[in-house]
Backbone as CSV, one residue per row, in Angstrom:
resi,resn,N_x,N_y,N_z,CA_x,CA_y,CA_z,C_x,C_y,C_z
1,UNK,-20.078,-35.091,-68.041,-21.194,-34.726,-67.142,-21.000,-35.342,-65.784
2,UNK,-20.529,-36.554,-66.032,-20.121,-37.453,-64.508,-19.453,-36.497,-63.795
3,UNK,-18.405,-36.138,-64.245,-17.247,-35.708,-63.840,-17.241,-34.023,-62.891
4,UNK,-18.145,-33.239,-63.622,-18.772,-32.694,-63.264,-19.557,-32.498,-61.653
5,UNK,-20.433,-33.238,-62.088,-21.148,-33.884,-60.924,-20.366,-34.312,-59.404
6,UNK,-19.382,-35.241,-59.864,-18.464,-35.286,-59.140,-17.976,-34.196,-58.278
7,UNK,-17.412,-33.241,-59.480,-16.552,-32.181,-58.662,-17.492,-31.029,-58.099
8,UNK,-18.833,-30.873,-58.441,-19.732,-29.860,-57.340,-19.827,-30.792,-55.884
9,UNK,-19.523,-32.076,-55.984,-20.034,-32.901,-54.648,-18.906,-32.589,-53.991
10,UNK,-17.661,-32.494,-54.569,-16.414,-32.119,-53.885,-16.123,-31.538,-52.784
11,UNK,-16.841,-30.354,-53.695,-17.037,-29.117,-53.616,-17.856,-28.446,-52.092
12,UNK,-18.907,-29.558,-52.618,-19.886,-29.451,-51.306,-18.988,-29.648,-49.792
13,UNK,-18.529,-31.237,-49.925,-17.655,-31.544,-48.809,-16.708,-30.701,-48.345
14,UNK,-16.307,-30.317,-49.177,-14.905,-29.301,-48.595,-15.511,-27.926,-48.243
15,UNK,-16.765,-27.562,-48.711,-17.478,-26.398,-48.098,-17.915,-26.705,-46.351
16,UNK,-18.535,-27.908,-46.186,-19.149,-28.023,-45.108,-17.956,-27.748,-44.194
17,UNK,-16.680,-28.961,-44.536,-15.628,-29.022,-43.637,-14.886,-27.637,-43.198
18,UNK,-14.847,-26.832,-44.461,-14.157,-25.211,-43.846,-15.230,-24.777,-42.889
19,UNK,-16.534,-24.610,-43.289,-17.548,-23.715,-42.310,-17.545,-24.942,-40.924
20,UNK,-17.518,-25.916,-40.829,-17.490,-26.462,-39.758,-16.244,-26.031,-38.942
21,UNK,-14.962,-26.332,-39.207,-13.673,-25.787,-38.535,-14.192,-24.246,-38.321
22,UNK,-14.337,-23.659,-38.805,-14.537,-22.175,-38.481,-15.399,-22.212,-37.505
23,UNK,-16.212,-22.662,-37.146,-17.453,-22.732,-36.407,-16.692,-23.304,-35.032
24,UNK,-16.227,-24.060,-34.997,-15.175,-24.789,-33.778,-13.967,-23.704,-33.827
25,UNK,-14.056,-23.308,-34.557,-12.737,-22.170,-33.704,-13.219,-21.065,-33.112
26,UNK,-14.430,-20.172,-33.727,-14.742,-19.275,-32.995,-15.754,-19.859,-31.451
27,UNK,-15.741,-21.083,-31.662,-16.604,-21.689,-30.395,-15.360,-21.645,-29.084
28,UNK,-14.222,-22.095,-29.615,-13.078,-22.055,-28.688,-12.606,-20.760,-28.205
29,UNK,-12.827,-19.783,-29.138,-12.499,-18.639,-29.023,-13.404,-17.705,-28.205
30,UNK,-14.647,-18.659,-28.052,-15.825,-17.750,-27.163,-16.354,-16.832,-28.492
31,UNK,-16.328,-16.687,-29.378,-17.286,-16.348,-30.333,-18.174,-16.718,-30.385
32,UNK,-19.666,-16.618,-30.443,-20.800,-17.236,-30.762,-21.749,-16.318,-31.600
33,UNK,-22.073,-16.829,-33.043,-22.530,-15.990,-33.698,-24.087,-15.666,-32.804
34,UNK,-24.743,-14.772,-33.378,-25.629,-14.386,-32.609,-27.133,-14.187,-33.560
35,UNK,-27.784,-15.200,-33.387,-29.182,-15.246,-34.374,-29.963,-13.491,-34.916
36,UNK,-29.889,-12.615,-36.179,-30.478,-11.540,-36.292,-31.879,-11.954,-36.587
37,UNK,-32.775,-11.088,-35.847,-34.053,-11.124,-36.062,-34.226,-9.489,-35.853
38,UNK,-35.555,-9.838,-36.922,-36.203,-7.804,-36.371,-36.990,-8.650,-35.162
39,UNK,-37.210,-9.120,-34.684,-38.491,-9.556,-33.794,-37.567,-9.225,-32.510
40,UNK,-36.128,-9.500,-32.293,-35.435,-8.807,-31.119,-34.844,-7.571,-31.226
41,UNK,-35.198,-6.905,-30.113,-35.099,-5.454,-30.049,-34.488,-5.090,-28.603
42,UNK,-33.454,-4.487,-28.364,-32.836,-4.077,-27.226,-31.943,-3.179,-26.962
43,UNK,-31.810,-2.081,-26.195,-31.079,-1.272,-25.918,-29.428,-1.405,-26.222
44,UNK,-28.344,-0.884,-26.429,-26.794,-1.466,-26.215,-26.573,-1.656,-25.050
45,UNK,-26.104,-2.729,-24.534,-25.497,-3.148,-23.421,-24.584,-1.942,-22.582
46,UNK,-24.848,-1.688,-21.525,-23.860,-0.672,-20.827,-23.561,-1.003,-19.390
47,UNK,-21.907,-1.238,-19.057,-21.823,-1.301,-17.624,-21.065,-0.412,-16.974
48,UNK,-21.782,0.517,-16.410,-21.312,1.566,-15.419,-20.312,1.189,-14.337
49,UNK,-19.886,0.110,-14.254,-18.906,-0.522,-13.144,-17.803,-0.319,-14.295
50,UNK,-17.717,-0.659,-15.497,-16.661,-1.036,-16.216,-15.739,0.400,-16.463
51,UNK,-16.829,1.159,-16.672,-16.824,3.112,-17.262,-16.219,3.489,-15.835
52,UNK,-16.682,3.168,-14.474,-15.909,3.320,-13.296,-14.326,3.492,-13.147
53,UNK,-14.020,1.681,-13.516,-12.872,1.379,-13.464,-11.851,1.992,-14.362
54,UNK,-12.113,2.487,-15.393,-11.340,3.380,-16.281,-11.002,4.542,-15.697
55,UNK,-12.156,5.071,-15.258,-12.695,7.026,-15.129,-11.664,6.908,-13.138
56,UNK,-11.918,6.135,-12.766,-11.946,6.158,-10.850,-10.969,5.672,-10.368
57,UNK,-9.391,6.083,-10.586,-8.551,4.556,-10.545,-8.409,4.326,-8.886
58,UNK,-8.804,5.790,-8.226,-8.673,5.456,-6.914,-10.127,5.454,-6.104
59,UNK,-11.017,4.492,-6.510,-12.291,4.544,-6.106,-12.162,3.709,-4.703
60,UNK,-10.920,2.977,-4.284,-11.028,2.197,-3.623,-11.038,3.182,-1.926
61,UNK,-9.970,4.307,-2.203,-10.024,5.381,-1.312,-11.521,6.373,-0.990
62,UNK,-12.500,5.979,-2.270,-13.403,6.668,-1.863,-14.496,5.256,-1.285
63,UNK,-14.192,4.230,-1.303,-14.960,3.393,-0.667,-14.640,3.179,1.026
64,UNK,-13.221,3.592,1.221,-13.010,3.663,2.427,-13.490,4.673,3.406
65,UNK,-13.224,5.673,2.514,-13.892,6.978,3.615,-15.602,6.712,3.898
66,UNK,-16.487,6.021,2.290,-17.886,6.181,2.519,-17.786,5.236,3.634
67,UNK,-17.436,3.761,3.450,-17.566,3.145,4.770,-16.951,3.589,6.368
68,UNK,-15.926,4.138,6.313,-15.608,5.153,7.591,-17.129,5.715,8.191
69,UNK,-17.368,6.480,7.331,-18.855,7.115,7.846,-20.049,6.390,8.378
70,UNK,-20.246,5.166,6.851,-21.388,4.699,7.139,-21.395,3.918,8.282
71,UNK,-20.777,3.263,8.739,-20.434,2.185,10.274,-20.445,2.982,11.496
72,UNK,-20.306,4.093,11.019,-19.866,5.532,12.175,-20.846,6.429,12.519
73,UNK,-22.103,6.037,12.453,-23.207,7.068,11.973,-22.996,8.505,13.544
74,UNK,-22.189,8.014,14.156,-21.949,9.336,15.487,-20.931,10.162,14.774
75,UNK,-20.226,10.390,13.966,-19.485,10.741,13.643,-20.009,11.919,12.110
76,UNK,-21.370,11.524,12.108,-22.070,12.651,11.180,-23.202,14.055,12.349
77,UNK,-22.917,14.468,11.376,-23.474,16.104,12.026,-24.727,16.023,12.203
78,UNK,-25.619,16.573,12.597,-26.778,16.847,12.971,-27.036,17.781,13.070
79,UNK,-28.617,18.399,12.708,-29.022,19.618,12.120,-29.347,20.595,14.035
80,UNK,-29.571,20.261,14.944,-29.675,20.988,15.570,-28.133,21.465,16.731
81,UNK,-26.911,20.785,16.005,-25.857,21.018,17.104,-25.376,22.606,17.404
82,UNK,-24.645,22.235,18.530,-24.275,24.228,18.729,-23.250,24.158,17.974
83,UNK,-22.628,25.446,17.823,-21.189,25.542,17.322,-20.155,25.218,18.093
84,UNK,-20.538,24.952,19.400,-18.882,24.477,19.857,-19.053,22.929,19.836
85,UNK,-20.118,22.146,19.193,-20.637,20.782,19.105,-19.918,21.001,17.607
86,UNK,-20.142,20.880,16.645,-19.753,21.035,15.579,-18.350,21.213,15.617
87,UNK,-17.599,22.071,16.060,-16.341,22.269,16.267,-15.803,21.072,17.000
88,UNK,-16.356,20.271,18.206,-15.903,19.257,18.492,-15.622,18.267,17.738
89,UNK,-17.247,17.723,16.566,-17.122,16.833,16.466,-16.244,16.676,14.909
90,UNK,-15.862,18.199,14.132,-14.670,18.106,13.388,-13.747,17.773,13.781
91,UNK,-13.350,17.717,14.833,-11.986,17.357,15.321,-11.752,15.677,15.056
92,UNK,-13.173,15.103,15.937,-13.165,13.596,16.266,-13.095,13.437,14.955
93,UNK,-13.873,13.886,14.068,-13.967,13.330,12.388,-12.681,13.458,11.844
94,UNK,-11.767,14.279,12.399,-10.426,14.438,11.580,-9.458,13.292,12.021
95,UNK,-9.764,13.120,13.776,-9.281,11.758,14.390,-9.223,10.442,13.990
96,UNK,-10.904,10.206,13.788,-11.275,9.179,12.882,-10.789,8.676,11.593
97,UNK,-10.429,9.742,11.017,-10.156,9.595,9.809,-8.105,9.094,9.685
98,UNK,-7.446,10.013,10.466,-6.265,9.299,10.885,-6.261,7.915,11.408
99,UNK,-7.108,7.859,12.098,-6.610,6.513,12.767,-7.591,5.620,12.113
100,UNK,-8.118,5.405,10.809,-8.300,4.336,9.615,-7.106,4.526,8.552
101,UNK,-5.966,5.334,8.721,-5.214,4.696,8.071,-4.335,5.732,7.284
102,UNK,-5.354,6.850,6.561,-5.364,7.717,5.753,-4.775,8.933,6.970
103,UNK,-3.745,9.542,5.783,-2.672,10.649,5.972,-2.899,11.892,5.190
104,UNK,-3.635,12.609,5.228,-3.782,14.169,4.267,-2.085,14.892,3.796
105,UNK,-1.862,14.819,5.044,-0.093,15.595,4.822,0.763,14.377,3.955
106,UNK,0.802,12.956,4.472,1.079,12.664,3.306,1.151,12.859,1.774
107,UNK,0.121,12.604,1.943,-0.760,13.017,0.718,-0.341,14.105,0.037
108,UNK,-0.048,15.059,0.685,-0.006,16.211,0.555,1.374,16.262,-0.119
109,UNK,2.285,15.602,0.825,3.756,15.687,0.640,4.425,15.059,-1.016
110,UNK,3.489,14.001,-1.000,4.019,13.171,-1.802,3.032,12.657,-3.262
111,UNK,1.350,13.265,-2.977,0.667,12.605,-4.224,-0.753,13.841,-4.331
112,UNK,-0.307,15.043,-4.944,-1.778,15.753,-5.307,-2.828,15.350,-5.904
113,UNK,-2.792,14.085,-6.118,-4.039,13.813,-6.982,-4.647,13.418,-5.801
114,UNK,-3.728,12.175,-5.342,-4.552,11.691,-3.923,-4.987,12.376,-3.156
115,UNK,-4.624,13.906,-2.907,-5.022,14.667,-1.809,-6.391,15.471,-2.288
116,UNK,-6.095,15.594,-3.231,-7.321,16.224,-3.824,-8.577,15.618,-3.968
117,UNK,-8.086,13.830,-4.654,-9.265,13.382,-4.535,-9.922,12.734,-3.078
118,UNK,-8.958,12.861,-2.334,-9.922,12.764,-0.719,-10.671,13.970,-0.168
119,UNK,-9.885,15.408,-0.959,-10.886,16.616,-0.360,-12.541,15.890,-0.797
120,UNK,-12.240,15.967,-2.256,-13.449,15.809,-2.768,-14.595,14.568,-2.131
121,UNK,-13.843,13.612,-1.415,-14.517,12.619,-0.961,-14.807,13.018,0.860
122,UNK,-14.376,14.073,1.415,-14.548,14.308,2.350,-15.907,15.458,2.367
123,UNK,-16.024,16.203,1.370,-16.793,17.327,0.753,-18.036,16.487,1.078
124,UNK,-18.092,15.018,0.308,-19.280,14.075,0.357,-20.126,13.765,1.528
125,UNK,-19.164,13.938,3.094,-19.558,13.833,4.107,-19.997,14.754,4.992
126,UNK,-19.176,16.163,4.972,-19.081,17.490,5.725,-18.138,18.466,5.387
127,UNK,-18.534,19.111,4.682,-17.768,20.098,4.137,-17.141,21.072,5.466
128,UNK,-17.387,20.959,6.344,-16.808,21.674,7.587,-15.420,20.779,7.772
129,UNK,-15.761,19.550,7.523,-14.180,18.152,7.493,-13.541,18.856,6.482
130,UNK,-13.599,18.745,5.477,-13.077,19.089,4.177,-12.113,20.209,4.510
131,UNK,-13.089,21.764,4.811,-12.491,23.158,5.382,-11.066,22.785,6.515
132,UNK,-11.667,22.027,7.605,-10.026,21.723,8.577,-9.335,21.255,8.240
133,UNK,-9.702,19.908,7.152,-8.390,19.131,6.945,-7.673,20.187,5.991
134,UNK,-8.394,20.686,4.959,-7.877,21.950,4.514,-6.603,22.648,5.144
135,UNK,-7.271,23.594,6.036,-6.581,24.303,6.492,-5.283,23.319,7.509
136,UNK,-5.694,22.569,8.491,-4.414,21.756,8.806,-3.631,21.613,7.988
137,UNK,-3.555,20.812,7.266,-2.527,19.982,6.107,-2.589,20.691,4.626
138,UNK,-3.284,21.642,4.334,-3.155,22.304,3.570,-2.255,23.616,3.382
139,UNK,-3.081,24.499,4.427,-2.386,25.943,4.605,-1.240,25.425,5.571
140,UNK,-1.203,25.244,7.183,-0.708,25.115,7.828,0.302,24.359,7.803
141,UNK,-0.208,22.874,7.141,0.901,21.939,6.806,1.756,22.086,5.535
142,UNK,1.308,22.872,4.647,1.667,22.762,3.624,2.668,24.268,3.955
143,UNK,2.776,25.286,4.515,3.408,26.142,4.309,4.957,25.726,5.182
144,UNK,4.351,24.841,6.122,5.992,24.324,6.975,6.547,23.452,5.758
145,UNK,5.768,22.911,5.093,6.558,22.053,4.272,7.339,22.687,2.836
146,UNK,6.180,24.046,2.354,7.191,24.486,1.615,7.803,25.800,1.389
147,UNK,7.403,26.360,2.681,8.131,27.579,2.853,9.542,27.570,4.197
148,UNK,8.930,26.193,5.087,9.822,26.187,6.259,11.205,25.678,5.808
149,UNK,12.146,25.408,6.512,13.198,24.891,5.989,13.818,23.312,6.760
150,UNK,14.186,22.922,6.321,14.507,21.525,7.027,14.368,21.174,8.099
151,UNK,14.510,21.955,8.624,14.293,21.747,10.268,13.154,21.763,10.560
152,UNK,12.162,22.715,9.721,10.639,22.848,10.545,10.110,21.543,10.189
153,UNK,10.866,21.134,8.736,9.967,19.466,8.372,10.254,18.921,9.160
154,UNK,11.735,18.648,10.014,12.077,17.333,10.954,11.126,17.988,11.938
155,UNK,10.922,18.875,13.007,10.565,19.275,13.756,8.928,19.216,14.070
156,UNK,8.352,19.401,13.120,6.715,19.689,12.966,5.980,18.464,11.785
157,UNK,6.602,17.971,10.991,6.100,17.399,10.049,5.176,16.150,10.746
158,UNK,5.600,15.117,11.371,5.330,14.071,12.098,3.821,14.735,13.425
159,UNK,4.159,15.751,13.680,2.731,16.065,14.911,2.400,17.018,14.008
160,UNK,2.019,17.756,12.726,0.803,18.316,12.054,0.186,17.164,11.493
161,UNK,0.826,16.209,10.497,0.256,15.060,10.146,-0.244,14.021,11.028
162,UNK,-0.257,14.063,12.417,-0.932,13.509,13.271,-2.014,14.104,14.432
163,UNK,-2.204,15.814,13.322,-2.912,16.401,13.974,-2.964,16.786,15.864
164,UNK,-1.514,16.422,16.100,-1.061,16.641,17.677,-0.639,17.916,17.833
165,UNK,-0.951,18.645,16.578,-0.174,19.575,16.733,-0.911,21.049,15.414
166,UNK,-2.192,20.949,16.162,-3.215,22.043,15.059,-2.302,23.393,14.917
167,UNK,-3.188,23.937,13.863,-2.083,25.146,13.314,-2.859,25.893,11.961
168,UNK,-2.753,26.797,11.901,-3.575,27.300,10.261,-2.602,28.576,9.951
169,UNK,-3.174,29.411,9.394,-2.326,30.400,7.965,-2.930,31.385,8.740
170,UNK,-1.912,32.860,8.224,-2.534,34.031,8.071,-1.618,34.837,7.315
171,UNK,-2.796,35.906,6.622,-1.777,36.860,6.151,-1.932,38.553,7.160
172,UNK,-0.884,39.320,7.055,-1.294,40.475,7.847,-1.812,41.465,6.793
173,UNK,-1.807,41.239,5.405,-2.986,42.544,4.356,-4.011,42.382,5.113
174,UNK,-4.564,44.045,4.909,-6.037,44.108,5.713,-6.815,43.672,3.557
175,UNK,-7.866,43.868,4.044,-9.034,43.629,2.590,-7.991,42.029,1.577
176,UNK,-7.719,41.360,2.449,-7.261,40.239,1.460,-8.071,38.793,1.304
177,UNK,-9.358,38.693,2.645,-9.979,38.130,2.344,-9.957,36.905,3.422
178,UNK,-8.711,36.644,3.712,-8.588,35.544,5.329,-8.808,36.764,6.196
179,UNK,-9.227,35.694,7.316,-9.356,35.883,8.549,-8.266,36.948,9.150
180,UNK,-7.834,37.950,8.979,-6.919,37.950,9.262,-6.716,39.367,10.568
181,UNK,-7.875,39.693,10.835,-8.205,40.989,12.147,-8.114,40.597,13.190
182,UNK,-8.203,39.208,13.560,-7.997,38.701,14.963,-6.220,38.581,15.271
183,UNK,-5.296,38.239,14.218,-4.414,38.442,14.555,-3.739,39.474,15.072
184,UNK,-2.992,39.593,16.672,-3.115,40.459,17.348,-1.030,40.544,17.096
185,UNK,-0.873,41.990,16.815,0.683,41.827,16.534,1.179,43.683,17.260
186,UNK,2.537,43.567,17.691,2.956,44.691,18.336,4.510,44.482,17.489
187,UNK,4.826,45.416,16.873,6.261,45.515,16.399,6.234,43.952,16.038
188,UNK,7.446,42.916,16.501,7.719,41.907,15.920,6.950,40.419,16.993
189,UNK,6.259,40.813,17.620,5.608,40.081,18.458,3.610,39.993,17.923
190,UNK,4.084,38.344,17.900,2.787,38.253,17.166,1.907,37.092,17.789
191,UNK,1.020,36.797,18.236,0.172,35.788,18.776,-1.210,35.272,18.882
192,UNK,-1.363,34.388,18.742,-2.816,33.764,18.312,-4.027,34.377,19.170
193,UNK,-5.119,34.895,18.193,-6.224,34.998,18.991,-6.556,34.609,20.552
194,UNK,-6.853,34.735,21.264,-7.607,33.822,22.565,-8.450,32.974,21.718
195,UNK,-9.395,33.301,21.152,-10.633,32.201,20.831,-10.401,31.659,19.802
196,UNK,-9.438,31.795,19.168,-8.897,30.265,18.492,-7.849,29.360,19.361
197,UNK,-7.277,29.706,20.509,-6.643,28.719,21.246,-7.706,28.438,22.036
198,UNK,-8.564,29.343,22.923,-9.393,28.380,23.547,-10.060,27.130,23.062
199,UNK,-10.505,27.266,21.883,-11.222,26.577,21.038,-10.902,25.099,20.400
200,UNK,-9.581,25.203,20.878,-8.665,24.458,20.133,-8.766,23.774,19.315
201,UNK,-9.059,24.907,17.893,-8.864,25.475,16.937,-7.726,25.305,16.319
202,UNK,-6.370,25.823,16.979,-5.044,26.136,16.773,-4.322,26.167,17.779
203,UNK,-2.892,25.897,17.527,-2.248,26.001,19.072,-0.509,26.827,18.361
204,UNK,-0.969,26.738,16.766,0.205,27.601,16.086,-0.472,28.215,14.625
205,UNK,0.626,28.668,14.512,0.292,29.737,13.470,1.170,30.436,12.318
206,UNK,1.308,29.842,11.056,2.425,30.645,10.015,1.540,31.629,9.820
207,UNK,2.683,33.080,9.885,1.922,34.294,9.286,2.877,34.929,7.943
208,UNK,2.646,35.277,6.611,2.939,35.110,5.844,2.661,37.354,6.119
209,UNK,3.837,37.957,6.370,3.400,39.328,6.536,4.303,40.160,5.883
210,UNK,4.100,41.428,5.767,4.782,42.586,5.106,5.542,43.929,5.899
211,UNK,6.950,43.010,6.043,7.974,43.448,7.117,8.611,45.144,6.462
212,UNK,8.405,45.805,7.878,8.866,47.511,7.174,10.367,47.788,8.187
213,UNK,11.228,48.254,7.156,12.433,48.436,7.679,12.131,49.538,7.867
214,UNK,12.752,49.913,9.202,12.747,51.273,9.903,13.255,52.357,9.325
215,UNK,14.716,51.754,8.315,15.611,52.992,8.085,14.915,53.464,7.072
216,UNK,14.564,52.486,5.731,13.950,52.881,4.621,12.447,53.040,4.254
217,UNK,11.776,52.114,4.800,10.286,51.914,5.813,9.531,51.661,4.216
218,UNK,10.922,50.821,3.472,9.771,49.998,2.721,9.818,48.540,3.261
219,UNK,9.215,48.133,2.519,8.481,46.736,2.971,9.135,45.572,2.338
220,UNK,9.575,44.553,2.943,9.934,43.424,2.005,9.082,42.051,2.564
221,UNK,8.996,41.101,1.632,7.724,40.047,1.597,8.825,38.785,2.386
């Protein structure tokens, strides 16, 4: 019976000592058990910063453009401007936006996600921004880059991406949906509207058209 006795006391000791070590390890470990009661009641913990950092890897580009704006408040539109006010102040906004740092044609050249996700962050500010940088570095820049040939990249690449050098798309189908009736063309001579150069709008122009050979007077693209 002694003996017994003995060995439940053992027993005891060597119980306390395991649950104690355990208790000091998950303490080191930053474990801390956590008291259950029904008397506490609370939602699951959720941090929308954390769900960010997963989902946004380039949120840091969209913190730049919001602050571009917000410090800039001249640089947002206003509901009573004219249209050649508006047209100005896309330009300055496209200015602005180069000279903080950010490159669309880059972008363009070298990372579609990035370019895309700055449309979308430009959309946030003025979708009229969005439409030029568009068409600059999109249509315009993007067709020297992948329809032109080496030379037009050495030649043009450096002043479209610095916007020194505006420019947009056309096609010559009539019912295709661009702009494309102002383009004024005679046989192989073709040239920009007046009121998109006055405007300066554009100062060039890829036209993407449907050439007819005389002898056979079909058409090749």
């Amino acid at each position: 019976m002694g003996s017994l006795v003995l060995g439940r006391g053992r027993l005891q000791v060597l119980s306390r000592q395991l649950l104690q070590d355990e208790a000091q390890e998950q303490q080191a470990a930053g474990l801390v058990a956590s008291p259950c009661s029904a008397a506490v009641r609370s939602l699951p913990r959720f941090d929308p910063y954390i769900l960010e950092m997963y989902l946004d890897d380039l949120r840091e580009m969209k913190r730049q453009v919001y602050n571009l704006f917000k410090f800039r408040p001249e640089l947002l539109p206003g509901p009573e401007m004219s249209k050649e006010e508006r047209r100005a102040l896309v330009r300055t906004q496209l200015h602005a936006l180069l000279d903080s740092g950010i490159n669309p044609l880059s972008f363009f050249d070298r990372d579609y996600k990035k370019y895309f996700y700055l449309a979308e962050c430009l959309s946030l500010v003025d979708l009229s921004l969005m439409v030029k940088s568009g068409v600059q570095f999109s249509l315009w820049g993007g067709s020297v880059l992948n329809l032109g040939s080496e030379q037009h990249r050495r030649a043009y690449f450096d002043d479209i991406g610095t916007f020194r050098l505006p420019g947009c798309f056309a096609m010559t189908e009539l019912k295709h949906g661009s702009n494309v009736s102002l383009v004024q063309g005679d046989q192989h001579l073709l040239q920009l509207p007046d009121a998109l150069a006055s405007a300066g709008a554009a100062t060039h122009i890829t036209i993407w058209s449907s050439v007819l050979q005389p002898a056979s007077r079909t058409s090749i693209d």
